[in-house]
N, C-alpha and C positions, 0 to 999 in steps of 0.2 A: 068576807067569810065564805061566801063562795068557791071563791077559787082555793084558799087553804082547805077548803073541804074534798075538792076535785083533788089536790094534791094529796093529801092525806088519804082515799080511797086506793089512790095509784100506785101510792108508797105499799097500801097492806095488800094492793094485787102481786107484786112486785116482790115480796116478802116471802107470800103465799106461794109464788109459784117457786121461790129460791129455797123456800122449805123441804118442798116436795120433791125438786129436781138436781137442785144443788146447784144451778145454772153461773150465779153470781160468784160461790164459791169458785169453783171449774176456771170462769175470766178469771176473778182475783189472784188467785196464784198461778195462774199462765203466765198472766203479765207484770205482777211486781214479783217474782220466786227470784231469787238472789240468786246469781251465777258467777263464778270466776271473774277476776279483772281481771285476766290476764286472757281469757276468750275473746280475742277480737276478729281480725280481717277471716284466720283463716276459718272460724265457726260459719262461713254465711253460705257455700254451698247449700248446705241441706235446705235454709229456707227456699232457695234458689230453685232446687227441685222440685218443691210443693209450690211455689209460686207457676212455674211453666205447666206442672198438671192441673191448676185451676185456670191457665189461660186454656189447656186442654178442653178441661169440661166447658166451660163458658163457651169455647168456639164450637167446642161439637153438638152443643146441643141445638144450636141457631143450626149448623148444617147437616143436622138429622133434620130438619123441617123441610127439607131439599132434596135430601137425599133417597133414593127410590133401589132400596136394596134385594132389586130384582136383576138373575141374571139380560134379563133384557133392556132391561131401562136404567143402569149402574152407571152405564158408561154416557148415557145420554145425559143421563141429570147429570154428572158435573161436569159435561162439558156446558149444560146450561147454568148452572152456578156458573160460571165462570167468565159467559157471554153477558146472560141475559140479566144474573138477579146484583142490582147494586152495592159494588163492593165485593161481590161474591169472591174473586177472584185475590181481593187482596184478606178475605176471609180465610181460605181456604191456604193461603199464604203460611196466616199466622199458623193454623193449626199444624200444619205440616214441619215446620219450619223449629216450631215451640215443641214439638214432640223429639227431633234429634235437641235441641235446647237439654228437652226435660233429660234425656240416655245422658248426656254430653255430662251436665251436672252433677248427674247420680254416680257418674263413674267417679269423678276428680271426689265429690264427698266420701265415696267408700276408698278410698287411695288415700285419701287428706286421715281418714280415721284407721285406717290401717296401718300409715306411717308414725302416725302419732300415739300408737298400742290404745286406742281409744277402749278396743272391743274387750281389754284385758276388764278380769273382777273389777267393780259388780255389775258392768253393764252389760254382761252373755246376751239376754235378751234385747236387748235394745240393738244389736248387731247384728242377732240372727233374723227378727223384725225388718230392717232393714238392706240385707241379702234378699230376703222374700220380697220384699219391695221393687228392686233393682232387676230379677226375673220378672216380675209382673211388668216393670217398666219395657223392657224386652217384648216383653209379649204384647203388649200393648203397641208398640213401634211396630212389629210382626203382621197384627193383624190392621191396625189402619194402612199397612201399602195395600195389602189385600182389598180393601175398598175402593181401591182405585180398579180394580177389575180391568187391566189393559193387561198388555201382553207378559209385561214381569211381574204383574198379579197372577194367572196363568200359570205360568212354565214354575214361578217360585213355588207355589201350593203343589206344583206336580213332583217337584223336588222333596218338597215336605210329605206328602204324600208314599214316596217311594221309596225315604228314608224311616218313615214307619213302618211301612210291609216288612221291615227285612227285621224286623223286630220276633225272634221265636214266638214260637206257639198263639201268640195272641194277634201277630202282626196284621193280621188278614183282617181281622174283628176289627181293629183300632183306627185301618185306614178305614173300613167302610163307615165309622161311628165321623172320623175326621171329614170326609167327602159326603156323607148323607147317601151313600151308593155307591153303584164301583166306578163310578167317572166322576171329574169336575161340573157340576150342574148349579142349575139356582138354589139347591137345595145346601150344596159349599156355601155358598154365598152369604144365605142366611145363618148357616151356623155362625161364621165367624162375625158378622151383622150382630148376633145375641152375644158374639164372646168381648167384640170389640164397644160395645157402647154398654151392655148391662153386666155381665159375669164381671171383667176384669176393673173395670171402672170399681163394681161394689166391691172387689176384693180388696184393691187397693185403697179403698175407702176405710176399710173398716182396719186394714193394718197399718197405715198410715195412723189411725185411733188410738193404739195399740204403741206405735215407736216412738209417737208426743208423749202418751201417758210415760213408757217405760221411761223417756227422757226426764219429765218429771217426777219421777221416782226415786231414779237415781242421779239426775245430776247433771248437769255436762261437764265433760273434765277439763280440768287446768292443764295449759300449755306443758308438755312432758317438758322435764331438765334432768340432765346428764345427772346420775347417781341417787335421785328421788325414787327407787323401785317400790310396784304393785307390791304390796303383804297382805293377802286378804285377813289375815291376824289384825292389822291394826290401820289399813286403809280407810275404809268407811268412816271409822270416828274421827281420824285426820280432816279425813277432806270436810267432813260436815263442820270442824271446829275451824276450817280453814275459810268454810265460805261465809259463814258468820261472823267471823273479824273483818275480812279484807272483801269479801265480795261485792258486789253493785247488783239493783231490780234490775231484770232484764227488760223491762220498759222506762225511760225510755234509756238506757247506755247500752245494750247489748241490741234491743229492736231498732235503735238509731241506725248501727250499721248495714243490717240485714235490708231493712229500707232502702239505705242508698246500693246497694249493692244490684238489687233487687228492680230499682226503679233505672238504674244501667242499664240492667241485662233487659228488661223491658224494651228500651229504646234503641237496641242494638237489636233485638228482634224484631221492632215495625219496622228499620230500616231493609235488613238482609232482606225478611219478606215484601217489602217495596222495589227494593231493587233486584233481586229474583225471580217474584212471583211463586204462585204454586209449582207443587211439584204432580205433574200430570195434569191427565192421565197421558198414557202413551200410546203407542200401537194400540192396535184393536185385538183381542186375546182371540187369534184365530189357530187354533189346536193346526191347522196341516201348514204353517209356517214352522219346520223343523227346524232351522237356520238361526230360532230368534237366541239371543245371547240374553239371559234374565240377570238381572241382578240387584243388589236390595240399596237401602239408600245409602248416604255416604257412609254414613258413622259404623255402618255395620260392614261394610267392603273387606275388613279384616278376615270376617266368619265366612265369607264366601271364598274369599282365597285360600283360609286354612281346607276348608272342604275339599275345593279344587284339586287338592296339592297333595292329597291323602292318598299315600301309597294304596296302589289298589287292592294289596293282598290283606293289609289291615284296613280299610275302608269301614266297613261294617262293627266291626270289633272298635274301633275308635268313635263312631257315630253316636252309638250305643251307649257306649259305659265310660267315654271319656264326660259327656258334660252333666250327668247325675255325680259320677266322683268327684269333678272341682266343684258344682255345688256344694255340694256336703263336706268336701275340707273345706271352702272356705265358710260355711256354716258353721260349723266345728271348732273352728278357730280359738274363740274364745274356751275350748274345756281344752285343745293341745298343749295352749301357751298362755294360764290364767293369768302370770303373775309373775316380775320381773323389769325389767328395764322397759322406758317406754319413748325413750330419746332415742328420735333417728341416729344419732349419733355414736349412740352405742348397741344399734342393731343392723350392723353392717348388711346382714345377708337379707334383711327385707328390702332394703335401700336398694341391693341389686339385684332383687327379686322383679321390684319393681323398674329399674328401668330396662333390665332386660325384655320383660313384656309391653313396657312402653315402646320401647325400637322395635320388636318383633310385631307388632300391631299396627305400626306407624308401618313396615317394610309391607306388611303384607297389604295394608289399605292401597296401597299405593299400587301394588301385584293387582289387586282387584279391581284397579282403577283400568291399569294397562290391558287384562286377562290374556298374558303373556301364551297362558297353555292351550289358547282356544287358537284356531285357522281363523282370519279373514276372509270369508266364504268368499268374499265380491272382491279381490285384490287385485286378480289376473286380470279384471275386467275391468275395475275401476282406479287401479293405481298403475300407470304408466312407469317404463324404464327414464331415468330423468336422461336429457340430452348426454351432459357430460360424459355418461354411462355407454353410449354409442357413436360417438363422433369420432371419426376418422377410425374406423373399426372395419377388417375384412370382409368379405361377404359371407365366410362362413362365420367368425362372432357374429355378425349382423343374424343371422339366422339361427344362431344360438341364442338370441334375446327373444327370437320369434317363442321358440321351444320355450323357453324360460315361463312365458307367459305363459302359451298354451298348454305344456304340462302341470298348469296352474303349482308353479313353484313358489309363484307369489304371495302365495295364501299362506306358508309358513316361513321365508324367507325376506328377508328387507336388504333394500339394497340403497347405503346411500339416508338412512333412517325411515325409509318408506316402504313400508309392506308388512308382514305379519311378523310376530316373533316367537312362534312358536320352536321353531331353527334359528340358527347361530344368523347374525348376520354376514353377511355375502359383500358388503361392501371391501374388503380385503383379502377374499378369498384364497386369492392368488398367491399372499407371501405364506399361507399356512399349509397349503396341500399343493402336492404336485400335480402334473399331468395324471400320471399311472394313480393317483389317491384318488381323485376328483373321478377318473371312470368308475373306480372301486366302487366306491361311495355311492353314487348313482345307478348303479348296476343290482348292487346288492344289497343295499340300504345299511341301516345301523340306527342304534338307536332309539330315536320315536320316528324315523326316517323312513318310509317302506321302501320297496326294491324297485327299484323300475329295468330292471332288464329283461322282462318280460311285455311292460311297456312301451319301450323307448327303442328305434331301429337304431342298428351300429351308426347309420349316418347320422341320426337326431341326437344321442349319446356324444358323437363327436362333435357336433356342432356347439352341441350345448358345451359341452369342455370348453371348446374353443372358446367360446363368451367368456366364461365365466375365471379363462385363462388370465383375461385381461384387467381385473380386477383387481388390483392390489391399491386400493384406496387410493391411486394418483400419486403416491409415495415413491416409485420407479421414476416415471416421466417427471416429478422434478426437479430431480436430483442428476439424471442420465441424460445429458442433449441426445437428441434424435431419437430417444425412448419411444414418442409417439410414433415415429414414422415406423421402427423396429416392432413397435406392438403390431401393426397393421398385418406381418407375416405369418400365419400360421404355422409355421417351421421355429420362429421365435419368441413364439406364445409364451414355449413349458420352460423358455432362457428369466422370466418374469417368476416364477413357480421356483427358480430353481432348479431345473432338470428341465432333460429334452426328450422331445417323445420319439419311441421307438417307431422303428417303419411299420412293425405292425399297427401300433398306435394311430399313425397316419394312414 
């Protein structure tokens, strides 16, 4: 009697508080609400997403207990997490690591629901929900490099920073509100400290509330087919009479798959951060290192190149009003195109909407991997002409690779696949420009190229020709017997070039 009485209390606590809150309700149809059989593999993203943002929170809040978000002690604490506190390091692994995870997700689900006209009638809000999510996710990836406080913490806030000033009338107001003052101090530091562990976390909290519910609301859709078009006329009562004949609980046939998916991508995350470790920190953020080259983590290399790359006349004007406009189209999206065809098949131009920005995103990570547009500051100095480059070479080439260097050409120029590329490469010089081109060229510049005839003495000019005469990627010598011996002549250089240099020239 006792215990059916213990039981019997717990049942009317249980009741009382599912009266009051709706609690049980709320579980109950989360997990038995009938969903499409035909939502299988490709619906598991999105849990995908909310699973990496709860390994997010879980790990961050263990390394908020660590972390000391003061410009002085930023960089100390986690190099000490990372020494001194157990596991720290493979802590700071996962969070790092589950945060491109959670971007990575979020993209491929808002692509997966885009191809599949997911966002058409009735589910507006549960897309736009979901956009808003995908910035926040952004931002959130944005402001945890910035906790690493090293030097691409640094120079990136100063970019963000610079690209707010130039914002009319208010721009001045917004960096200062952004930096805490007119410089990067501990007072940045803290801001983004409040924006990355409370502001944007609650945001994401609370719409993340907001894009379950709206999903429970209306539904998740059935796999689109070729000629089944959106009518908001007579959709809604379709799909509801649809899911009630032929549907399954989303517990367990729909949360079967999301689990294993889920418990995957888990295990492909302790590894990569096993076997990579954290990311940072790096340099030490020392403001009078003008040289440093900043740049954000992988998955974002795209946005850095596209910035890079921004014609300078429109720079400003694109910075501005290009990323609030594709927000809002693609926010939008669902009232442009409520209703209609929702089979990739018969939406040709999203199909190559989308791979088009998939190649252009894929081209450009790769551009921001290289940072093609930037000089190798340390190339003259630290990248060597390779042998091949100089052997059996005159003494004036010999002395044109001297100039080569020391007119730090090296810095935008490779020779051979080694040295900068911000310039054409120089490994074949020779069969593209002649004698009389290559003085040009050098004299007067062109290009991104500046002049050096104001630099460069006629002899150093000519030396360097000379060198750089001799380059024809090795494609002469070995084809031509005696080519090598013939290259050694400075008379026979511009014969390599195709043209012979004038006596002036000489």
């Amino acid at each position: 009697m006792g215990g059916t009485g213990w039981k019997h209390r717990a049942l009317r606590c249980v009741h009382w508080l599912d009266d009051r809150t709706g609690v049980l309700w709320v579980l109950r149809h989360s997990m038995f609400h009938r969903v499409p059989s035909s939502a299988k593999w490709w619906y598991v993203f999105g849990s995908a997403t909310m699973m990496f943002f709860m390994v997010q929170v879980a790990s961050g809040i263990v390394l908020a207990m660590f972390y000391a978000p003061s410009a002085a002690q930023a960089y100390e604490s986690l190099v000490y997490i990372n020494e001194r506190v157990p596991s720290g390091w493979m802590l700071r692994a996962i969070h790092g690591w589950s945060s491109n995870a959670m971007c990575l997700m979020m993209l491929v689900h808002l692509v997966q629901v885009f191809l599949h006209g997911t966002y058409k009638y009735p589910r507006e809000l549960t897309w736009i929900f979901g956009v808003c999510l995908g910035v926040l996710t952004l931002g959130l990836a944005f402001t945890g490099q910035i906790m690493r406080w090293d030097a691409d913490a640094y120079w990136g806030l100063g970019i963000g920073a610079a690209i707010v000033d130039r914002m009319p009338v208010f721009g001045d107001a917004l960096r200062g509100i952004m930096l805490g003052g007119t410089q990067i101090s501990g007072a940045t530091l803290s801001r983004f400290f409040s924006l990355h562990v409370f502001i944007l976390p609650g945001l994401t909290v609370a719409l993340l509330g907001l894009h379950l519910y709206s999903i429970l609301r209306k539904g998740i859709s059935e796999m689109p087919k070729a000629g089944e078009v959106v009518d908001p006329a007579t959709y809604a009562k379709g799909y509801e009479e649809r899911v009630r004949k032929t549907g399954v609980p989303f517990y367990p046939d729909a949360a079967r798959r999301d689990m294993v998916f889920c418990g995957a991508a888990l295990i492909v995350l302790v590894g990569i951060a096993a076997w990579y470790g954290p990311m940072g920190p790096g340099a030490l953020p020392d403001p009078t290192i003008i040289e440093a080259s900043p740049r954000p983590d992988g998955l974002f290399l795209w946005i850095f190149a596209a910035l890079a790359l921004l014609p300078p006349s429109s720079e400003t004007f694109l910075l501005l009003v290009g990323p609030p406009v594709a927000i809002a189209l693609v926010a939008l999206l669902p009232f442009i195109a409520p209703r209609g065809e929702r089979a990739p098949s018969r939406r040709p131009l999203s199909v190559l909407l989308v791979c088009v920005l998939a190649t252009g995103a894929g081209v450009l990570t790769w551009l921001g991997t290289l940072s093609p547009w930037s000089p190798v500051m340390d190339a003259w100095t630290s990248t060597p002409v390779a042998p091949e480059f100089v052997a059996n070479r005159s003494p004036l080439a010999l002395q044109g690779a001297l100039e080569f260097q020391f007119a730090q050409c090296r810095n935008c120029h490779a020779i051979g696949g080694r040295g900068g590329m911000r310039g054409p490469d120089l490994t074949d010089v020779a069969t593209r420009l002649s004698w009389d081109q290559l003085v040009r060229q050098i004299q007067q510049g062109g290009g991104n190229m500046p002049a050096y005839g104001k630099t460069l003495s006629s002899a150093e000019t000519q030396a360097l020709v000379a060198f750089l005469s001799t380059l024809d990627g090795n494609a002469l010598r070995a084809v031509i017997p005696g080519a090598m011996e013939a290259q050694s002549s400075p008379d026979a250089m511009p014969v390599a070039a195709g043209t012979r240099p004038s006596s002036g020239d000489r």
